[in-house]
C-alpha positions in Angstrom: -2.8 62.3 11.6 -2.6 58.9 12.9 -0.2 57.8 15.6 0.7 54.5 17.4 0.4 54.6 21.1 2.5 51.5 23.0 0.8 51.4 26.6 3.2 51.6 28.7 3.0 50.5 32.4 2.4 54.3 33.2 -0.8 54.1 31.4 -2.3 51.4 33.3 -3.5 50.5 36.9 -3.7 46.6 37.9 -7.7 46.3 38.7 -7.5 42.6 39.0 -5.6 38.9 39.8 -5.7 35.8 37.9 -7.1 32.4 38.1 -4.5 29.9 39.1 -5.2 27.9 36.2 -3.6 30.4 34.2 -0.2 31.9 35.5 1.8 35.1 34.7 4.7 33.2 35.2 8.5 33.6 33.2 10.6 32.7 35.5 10.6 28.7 35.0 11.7 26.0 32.1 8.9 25.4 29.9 10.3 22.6 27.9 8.4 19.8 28.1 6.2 20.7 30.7 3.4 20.6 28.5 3.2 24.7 28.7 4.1 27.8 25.8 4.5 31.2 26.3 2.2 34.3 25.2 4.4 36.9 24.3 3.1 40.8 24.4 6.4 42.5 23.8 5.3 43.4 19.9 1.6 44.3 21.2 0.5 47.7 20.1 -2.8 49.6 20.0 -3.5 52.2 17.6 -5.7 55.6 17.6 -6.7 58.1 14.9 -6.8 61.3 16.2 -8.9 62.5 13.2 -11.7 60.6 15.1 -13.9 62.8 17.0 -12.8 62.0 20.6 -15.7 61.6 22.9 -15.8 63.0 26.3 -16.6 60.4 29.1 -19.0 61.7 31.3 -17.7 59.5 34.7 -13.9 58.7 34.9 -12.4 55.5 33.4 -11.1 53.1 35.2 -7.8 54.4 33.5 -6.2 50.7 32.8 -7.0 48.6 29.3 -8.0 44.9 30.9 -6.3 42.0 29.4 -9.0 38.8 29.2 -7.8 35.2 28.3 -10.3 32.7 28.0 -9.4 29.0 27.0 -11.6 27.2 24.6 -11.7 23.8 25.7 -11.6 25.1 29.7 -14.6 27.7 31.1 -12.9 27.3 34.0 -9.6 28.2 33.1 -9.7 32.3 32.7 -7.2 35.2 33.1 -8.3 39.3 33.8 -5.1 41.2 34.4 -3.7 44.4 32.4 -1.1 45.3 30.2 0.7 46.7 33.4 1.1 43.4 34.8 2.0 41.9 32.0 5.1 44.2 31.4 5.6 43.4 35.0 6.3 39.7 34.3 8.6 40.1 31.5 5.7 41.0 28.4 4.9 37.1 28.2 2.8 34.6 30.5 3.1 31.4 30.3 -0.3 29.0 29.2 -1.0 25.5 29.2 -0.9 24.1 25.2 -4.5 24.8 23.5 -6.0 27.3 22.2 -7.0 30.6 23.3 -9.0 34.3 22.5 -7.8 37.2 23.7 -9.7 40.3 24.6 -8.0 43.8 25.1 -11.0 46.0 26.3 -11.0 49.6 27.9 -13.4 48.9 30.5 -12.9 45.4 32.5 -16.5 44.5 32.8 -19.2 44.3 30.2 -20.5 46.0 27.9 -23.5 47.5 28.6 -26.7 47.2 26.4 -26.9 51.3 26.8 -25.7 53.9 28.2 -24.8 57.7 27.5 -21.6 59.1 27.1 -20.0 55.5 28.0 -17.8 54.2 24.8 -16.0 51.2 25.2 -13.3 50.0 22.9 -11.7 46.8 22.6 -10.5 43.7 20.1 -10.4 40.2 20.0 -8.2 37.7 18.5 -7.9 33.9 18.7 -4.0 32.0 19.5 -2.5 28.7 19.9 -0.2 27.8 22.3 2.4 24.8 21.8 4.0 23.5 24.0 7.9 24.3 24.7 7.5 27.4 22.0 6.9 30.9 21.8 3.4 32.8 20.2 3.5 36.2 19.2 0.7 38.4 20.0 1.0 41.0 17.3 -0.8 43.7 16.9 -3.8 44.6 18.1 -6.6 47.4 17.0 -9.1 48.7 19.2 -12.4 50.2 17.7 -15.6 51.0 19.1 -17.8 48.0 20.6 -21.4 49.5 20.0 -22.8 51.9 17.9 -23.3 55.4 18.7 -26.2 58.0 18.5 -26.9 61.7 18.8 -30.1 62.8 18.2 -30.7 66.6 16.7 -33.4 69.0 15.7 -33.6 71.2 12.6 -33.9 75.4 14.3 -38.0 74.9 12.1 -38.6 71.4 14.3 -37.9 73.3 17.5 -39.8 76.5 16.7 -43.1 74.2 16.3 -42.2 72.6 19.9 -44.8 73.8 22.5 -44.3 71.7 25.8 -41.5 69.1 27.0 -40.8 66.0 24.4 -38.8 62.8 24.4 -37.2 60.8 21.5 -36.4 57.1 23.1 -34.0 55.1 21.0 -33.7 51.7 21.5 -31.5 48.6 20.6 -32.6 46.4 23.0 -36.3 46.4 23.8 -35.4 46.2 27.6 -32.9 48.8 27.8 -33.8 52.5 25.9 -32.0 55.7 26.6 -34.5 58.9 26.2 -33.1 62.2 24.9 -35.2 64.7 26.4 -36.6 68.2 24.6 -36.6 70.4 27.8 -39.5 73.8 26.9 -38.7 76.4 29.3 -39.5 80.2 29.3 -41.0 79.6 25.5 -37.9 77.8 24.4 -37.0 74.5 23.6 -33.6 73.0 24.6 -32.4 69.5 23.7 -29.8 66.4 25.3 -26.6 66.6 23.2 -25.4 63.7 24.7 -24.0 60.7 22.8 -25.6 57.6 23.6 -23.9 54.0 23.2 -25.5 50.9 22.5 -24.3 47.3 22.4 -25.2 45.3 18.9 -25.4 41.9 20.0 -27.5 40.1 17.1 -25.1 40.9 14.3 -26.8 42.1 10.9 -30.1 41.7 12.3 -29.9 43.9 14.8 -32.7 46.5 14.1 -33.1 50.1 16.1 -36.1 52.0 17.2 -37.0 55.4 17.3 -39.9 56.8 19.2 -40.8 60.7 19.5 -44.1 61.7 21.7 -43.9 65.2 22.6 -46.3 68.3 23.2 -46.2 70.2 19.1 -48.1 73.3 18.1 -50.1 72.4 21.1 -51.0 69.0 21.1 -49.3 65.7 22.2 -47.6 64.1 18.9 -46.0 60.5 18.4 -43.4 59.5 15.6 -41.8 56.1 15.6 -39.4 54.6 12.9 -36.9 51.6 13.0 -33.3 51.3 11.1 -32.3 47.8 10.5 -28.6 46.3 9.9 -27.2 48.0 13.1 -23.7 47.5 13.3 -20.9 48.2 15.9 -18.4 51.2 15.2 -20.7 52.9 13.8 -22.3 56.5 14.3 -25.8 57.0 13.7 -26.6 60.6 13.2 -30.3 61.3 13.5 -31.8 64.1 12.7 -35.8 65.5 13.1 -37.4 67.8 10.8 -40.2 69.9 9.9 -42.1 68.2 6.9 -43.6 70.6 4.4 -45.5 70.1 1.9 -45.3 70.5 -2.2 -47.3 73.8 -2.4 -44.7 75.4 0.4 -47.2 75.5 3.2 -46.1 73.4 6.4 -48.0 70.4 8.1 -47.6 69.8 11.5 -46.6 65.8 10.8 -43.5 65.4 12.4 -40.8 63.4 10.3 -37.2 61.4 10.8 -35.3 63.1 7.7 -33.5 60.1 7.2 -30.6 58.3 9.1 -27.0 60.2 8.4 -25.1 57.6 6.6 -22.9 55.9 9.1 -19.6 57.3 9.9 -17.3 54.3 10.6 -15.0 54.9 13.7 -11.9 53.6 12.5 -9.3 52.3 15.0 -10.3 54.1 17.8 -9.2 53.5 21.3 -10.1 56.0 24.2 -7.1 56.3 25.5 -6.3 59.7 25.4 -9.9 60.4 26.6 -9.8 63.8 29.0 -12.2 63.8 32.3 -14.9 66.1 32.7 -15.2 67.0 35.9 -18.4 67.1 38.2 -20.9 70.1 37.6 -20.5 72.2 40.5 -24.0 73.5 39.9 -25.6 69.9 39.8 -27.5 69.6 42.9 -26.0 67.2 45.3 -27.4 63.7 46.5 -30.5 62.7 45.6 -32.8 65.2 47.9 -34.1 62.2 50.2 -36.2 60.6 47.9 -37.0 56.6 49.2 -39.9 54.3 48.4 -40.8 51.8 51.6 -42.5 49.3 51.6 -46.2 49.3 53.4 -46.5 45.5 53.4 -45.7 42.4 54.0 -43.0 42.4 50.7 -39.4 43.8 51.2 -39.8 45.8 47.9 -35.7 46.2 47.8 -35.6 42.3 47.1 -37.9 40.5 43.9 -41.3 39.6 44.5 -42.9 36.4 43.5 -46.2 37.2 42.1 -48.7 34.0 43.8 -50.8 32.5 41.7 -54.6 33.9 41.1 -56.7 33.1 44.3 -54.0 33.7 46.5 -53.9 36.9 48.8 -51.0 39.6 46.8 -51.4 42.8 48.7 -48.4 44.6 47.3 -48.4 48.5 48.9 -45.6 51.0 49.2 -45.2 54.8 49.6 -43.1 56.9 48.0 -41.6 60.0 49.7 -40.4 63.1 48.2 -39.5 65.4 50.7 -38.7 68.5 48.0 -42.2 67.3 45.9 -42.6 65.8 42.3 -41.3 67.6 39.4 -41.3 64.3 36.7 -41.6 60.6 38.0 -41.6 58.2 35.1 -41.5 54.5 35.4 -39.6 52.6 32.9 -40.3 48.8 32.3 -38.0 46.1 31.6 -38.7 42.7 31.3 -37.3 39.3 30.0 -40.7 38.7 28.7 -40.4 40.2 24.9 -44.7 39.6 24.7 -45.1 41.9 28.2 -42.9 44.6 26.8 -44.4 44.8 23.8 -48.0 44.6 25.8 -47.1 48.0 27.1 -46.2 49.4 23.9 -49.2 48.5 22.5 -51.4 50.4 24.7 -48.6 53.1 25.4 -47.8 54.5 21.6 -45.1 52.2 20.9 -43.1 53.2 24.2 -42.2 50.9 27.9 -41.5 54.6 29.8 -44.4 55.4 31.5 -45.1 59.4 32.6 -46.7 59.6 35.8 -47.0 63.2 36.1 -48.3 63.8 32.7 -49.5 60.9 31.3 -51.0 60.2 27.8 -54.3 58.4 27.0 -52.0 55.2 26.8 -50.2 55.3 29.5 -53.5 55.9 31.6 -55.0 52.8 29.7 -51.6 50.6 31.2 -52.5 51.7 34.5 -56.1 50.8 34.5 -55.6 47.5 32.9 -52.3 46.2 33.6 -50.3 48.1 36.1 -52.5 50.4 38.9 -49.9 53.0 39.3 -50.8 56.3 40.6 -50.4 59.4 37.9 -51.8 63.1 37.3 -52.4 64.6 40.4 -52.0 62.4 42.5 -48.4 62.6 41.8 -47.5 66.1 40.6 -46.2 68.1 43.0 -46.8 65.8 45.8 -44.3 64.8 48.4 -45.6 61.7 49.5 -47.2 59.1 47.0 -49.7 55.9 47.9 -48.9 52.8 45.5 -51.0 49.8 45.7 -50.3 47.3 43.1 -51.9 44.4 44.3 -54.9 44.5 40.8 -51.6 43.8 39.3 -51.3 40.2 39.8 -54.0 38.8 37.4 -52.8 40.4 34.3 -49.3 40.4 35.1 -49.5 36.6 35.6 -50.4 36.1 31.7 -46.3 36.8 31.6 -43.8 34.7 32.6 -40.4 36.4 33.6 -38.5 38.5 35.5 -40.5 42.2 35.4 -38.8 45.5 36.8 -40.4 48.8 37.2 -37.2 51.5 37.2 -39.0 54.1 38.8 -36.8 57.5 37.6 -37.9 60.3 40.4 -37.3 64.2 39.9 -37.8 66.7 42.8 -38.6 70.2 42.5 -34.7 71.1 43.4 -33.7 68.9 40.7 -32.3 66.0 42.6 -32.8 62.9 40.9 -33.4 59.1 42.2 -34.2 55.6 40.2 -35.5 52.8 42.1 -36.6 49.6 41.6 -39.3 46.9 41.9 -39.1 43.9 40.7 -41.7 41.0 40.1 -41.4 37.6 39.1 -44.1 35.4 37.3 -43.1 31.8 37.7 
């Protein structure tokens, strides 16, 4: 059944005030003073409540932002809510040009990925003239990325023999990894919806990468999906292959991609809050990295050039010891990512507690980090990453090294370094 929500000033919490160049204003004569009104009193948003609602794993911000952007001005912006515009009267008045208007469930950004974080919203352009009136309308808010689960056929799981990861990404620089967790003899998966931005229109392509322990040995899958859209819900599935005479391989396959289920006029909200897990462990356990240089490692580093001294040292301290440390790398170099995947099977996450053959051929060519076991288990970790400065200096860009830290208790950290290559 679909139903029409009008958000009402209940629904809403101001976050925000406005640039002066743009005032929420009804209580003066407009005519001839060069200025029109936007009117909101007809503005409604829409939600289908056939569409699978999805579950927000922090609390949102609970108030639909409001974002007017002149076309001729930068300068000249508004971020307010639909709360302060009922306030004013439904209307605001704008100097005469011509406008977009956003309506968007979360006021900043959306990011390139993230799970379990949907954000909704709609644009649409006006003119203001001066001395009259514009109508907003209506307005319908779908879904601004595209979302993916990731599942496993009961035959897939049964071949699984050690912990896996399928990394999906959108953008090079920002993956999200759904883990295969083997415990006891059993593999257990991450349910959890992950949302991606589509910023490149029909060329937006997405990759999947599987490396995971299989009928006993390490095993890598990758496969891309072009023509990514936005509001769109990829549904991908892995499968054990088998072969024409009925006897099973141990090849491990992407069945093919669900055929996208289009989120129609969607807004999130009616979305309910989970609350926190009161069996998640609490803080992140005391896990810091310092720095045991000259560098303040919490700021970037410029990388010198080669024949100039780079001793870049740090120590990483674990007080309830290493359970999985992984570094994840992001650049704005496209050519050093990719360098990476090269060598690493495809992938820019890096497994310091187990590492593969690639990931130990990064760290003895391009990046000297620690791994095996001089990191397993251990509740302090040495890092020099001064040999790092000759090959990293074939890149130009901004490099960071998210450095994902699980204890023994479960208490998790992410920290990063960042270098820059001028």
């Amino acid at each position: 059944m679909k139903k029409t929500i009008i958000l009402s000033i209940a629904a809403l919490l101001a976050f925000s005030s406005c640039d002066e160049k743009l005032n929420i204003n009804t209580n003066h004569n407009i005519e001839g003073s060069g200025e029109g009104y936007l009117s909101f009193a007809g503005w409604e948003l829409t939600v289908d409540d056939e569409v699978e609602k999805t579950k927000a794993s922090e609390p949102a911000d609970g108030s639909y932002a409001v974002i007017i952007n002149s076309k001729s001005d930068e300068s000249a912006s508004v971020i307010t809510t639909y709360q302060a515009v009922k306030e004013a009267g439904n209307k605001i008045s704008l100097a005469a040009g011509e406008y977009s208007v956003t309506a968007r469930s979360k006021s900043e950004d959306v990011p390139a990925a993230k799970f379990d974080y949907p954000v909704y919203g709609v644009q649409k352009d006006v003119t203001i003239e001066s001395g009259k009136v514009t109508e907003l309308g209506e307005m319908v808010c779908k879904l601004l990325q595209t979302k993916v689960t990731i599942d496993y056929s009961d035959e897939f799981l049964a071949m699984v023999t050690g912990d896996c990861t399928a990394t999906v990404s959108v953008s090079p620089t920002a993956p999200l990894t759904y883990n295969i967790q083997y415990v006891g003899g059993k593999a257990s998966y991450d349910h959890r919806a992950g949302y991606f931005a589509v910023n490149n229109g029909g060329n937006t392509t997405m990759e999947v990468f599987f490396k995971g322990n299989v009928e006993g040995g390490q095993k890598t899958m990758s496969q891309s999906f072009s023509n990514i859209k936005p509001c769109t819900w990829h549904q991908i599935k892995f499968v054990k292959k088998v072969s024409e005479d009925g006897t099973a391989d141990i090849d491990i396959v992407i069945e093919d991609l669900v055929e996208d289920v289009e989120l129609k006029d969607n807004i999130n909200g009616s979305e309910s809050i989970i609350g926190d897990d009161p069996d998640a462990p609490k803080g992140d356990g005391g896990i810091m990295l310092e720095s045991t240089c000259d560098y303040d490692i919490t700021q970037p580093i410029v990388v010198p050039a080669k024949g100039n001294s780079f001793v870049l040292t740090m120590k990483a301290t674990i007080p309830n010891k290493v359970l999985k440390f992984s570094v994840d790398i992001i650049s704005t170099s496209p050519d050093f990512v990719d360098a990476v995947k090269i060598i690493n099977d495809g992938s820019a996450t890096l497994d310091l507690v187990d590492p593969s053959s690639g990931a130990i051929s990064v760290f003895t060519t391009i990046i000297p980090f620690p791994y095996g076991a001089a990191v397993a288990g251990k509740s302090e970790i040495s890092f020099n990453l001064s040999d790092a400065q000759v090959p990293i200096l074939a890149f130009k860009g901004t490099h960071t090294f998210s450095m994902n830290v699980m204890d023994q208790q479960g208490c998790k950290k992410t920290i990063n370094v960042t270098m820059i290559v001028e």
